[in-house]
Phi, psi and omega in degrees: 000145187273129170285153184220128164262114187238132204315315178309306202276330176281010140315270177307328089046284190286299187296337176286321188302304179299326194264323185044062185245163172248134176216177183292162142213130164236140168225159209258126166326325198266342187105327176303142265223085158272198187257158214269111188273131183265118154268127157250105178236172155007130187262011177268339176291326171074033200241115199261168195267147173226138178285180202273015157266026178242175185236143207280198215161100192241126122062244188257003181252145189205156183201121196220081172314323187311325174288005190262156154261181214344230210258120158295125195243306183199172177231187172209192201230141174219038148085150206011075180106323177272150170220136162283107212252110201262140162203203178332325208207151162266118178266134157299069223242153191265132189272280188322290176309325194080080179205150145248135175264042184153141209219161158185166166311114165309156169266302197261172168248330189222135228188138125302151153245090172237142224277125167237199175268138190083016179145187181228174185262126153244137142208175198169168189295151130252196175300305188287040210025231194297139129223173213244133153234125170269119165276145168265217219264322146332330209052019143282118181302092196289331187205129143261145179235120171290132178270324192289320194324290210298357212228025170056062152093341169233166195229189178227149186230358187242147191277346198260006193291014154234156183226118181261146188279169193273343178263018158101343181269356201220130186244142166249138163214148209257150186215174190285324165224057155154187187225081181284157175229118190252145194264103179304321185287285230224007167058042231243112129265192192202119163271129146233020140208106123006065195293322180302358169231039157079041171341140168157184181227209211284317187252019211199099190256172209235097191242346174205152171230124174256310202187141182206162165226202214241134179220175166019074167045044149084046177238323172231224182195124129309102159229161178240175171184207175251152199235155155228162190279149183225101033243168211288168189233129207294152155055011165249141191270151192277157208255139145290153163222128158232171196179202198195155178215164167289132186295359191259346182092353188273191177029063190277135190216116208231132198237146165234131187292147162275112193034093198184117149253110193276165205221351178196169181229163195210126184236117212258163165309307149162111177188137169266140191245152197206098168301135145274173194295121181279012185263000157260268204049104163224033171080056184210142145252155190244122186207148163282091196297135175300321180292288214256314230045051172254140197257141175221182159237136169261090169316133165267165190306310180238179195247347169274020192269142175096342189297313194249031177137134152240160184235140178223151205281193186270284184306297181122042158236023177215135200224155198206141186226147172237101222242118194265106205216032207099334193216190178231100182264114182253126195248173197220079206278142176279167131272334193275338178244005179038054178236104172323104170297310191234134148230151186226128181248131168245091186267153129182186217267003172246102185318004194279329189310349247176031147232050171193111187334170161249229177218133201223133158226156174230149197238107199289317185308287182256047146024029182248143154249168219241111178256155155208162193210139174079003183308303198225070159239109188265359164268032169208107211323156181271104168285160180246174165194101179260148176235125139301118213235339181232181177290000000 
């Protein structure tokens, strides 16, 4: 697809800055000129319709497609503000500046991202199965890792199975039979559990590990998978559990959630969110303080809510849910008080945008969020759509 820079929308671009006003906006990924998306909300937000050719423009957050090259594919969240932005190439991009600070080769087309110090973790399948890219704050590539090299004969099978600690030295990787901690600095692994020899605790064995993180300042780990009852109960199918161990391998703790099937772990600064599987769905989340590992549920506004996306902010004090029906209704939750902020009905007239979630990021500091619609349908420009959820 061809990039277009076009004079009007960096006019108008500039004159949206000067005003700092908060509206709605949508824009064609390429900078190109589309039919005009009707957003409706709330008549107390007070929030006017824009065409899809501007980029939207808040307060100190901005998301300007036009600075991407070919089809905007997904972002990530890379801390205070910035996001990694997949188009042609993956970009750095400053929300608060408009700027992109830093440009390089996706190594994958479909990837994680997590922020450690000095820089970030991408990984994801390749040809050679999981793999590690350490990037620094430039995205100049400092270490690649084939992650199956490291692990003898057993391998990883979930794109979410590794974690990197926040200071940057140590990798969890959830592997098919088992849960290791690789020492980065000294190139050392260590198992700490052993799904072949039946892992578990006293009511609860451990039969899958899908996806974990670094928790309470890189001392323990949090993960979920799948679980059976100890001792087995005829004709029952294993279960979600989730649970957490000491990076030393001890104090190991396994919970199985009461009707509650997971379907993903979303790993935020701090708290972890665990989605459910969407065809259970029953208007509930389940998250984790990163810090106490203390457990909560955030309930939603309807009970058909969670089916067609949840989102979680970067910091994690914010949850975004999307619910697809002919339109894009997107609602917006406090977590610490489980109170709907916001609601954004997102419309237009060409229905393809709406046979796929979309992609949501929430920005906690400017409280703005990041739509992207059509990303990754290639026969159509990627629309963006930002909104403001707070004061």
């Amino acid at each position: 697809m061809k990039k277009i820079i076009c004079i009007m929308m960096a006019l108008f671009f500039i004159l949206a800055l000067s005003a700092c006003n908060k509206i709605d906006t949508l824009a064609g990924a390429e900078g190109t000129p589309s039919d005009m998306l009707n957003i409706s909300a709330p008549s107390s937000d007070n929030l006017s319709e824009q065409t899809a050719s501007q980029a939207g423009a808040f307060a100190n957050c901005t998301f300007n497609p036009t600075l991407f090259g070919g089809k905007l594919h997904s972002c990530a969240y890379a801390g205070n503000g910035t996001l990694l932005v997949l188009a042609d190439k993956l970009y750095l991009y400053d929300t608060a500046a408009a700027s992109v600070l830093a440009v390089t080769e996706a190594p994958l087309r479909d990837f994680d991202v997590q922020i450690m110090n000095g820089g970030y973790l991408l990984s994801g399948m390749g040809d050679d199965g999981m793999m590690a890219y350490i990037y620094d704050h430039s995205l100049s590539l400092d270490k690649e890792i084939v992650v199956n090299e490291l692990l003898a004969g057993d391998f990883v099978v979930s794109e979410a199975g590794i974690a990197v600690s926040t200071d940057g030295k140590k990798l969890a990787i959830a592997a098919m039979s088992g849960l290791y901690l690789y020492d980065l600095e000294s190139e050392s692994l260590t198992t700490l559990l052993d799904l072949t020899q039946n892992a578990g605790t006293a009511n609860l064995e451990i039969v899958m590990l899908n996806a974990l993180a670094f928790a309470r300042d890189n001392s323990q780990l949090v993960f979920y998978g799948d679980g059976i009852s100890i001792p087995a109960v005829n004709d029952e199918d294993s279960f979600s559990i989730y649970g957490s161990i000491a990076v030393d391998g001890s104090n190991l703790k396994l919970t199985k959630p009461f009707n509650y099937a997971m379907e993903e772990m979303q790993s935020r600064a701090n708290r972890l969110f665990f989605p459910q599987i969407f065809t259970q769905s029953n208007g509930s989340l389940l998250w984790i303080n990163r810090q106490t590992g203390f457990s909560n549920i955030l309930s939603y506004a309807t009970s058909e809510e969670g089916s067609n996306g949840v989102y979680s902010s970067e910091q994690g004090n914010y949850v975004a849910t999307a619910v697809l029906d002919g339109k894009l209704t997107v609602r917006v939750y406090d977590v610490d008080s489980g109170e709907l902020i916001v609601t954004k009905v997102i419309e237009d007239s060409d229905p393809i945008y709406f046979n796929r979630i979309p992609m949501i990021y929430l920005l906690d500091d400017a409280k703005t969020a990041v739509v992207l619609l059509g990303g990754s349908i290639r026969e159509i420009d990627t629309l963006v759509s930002t909104f403001a959820f707070g004061a």
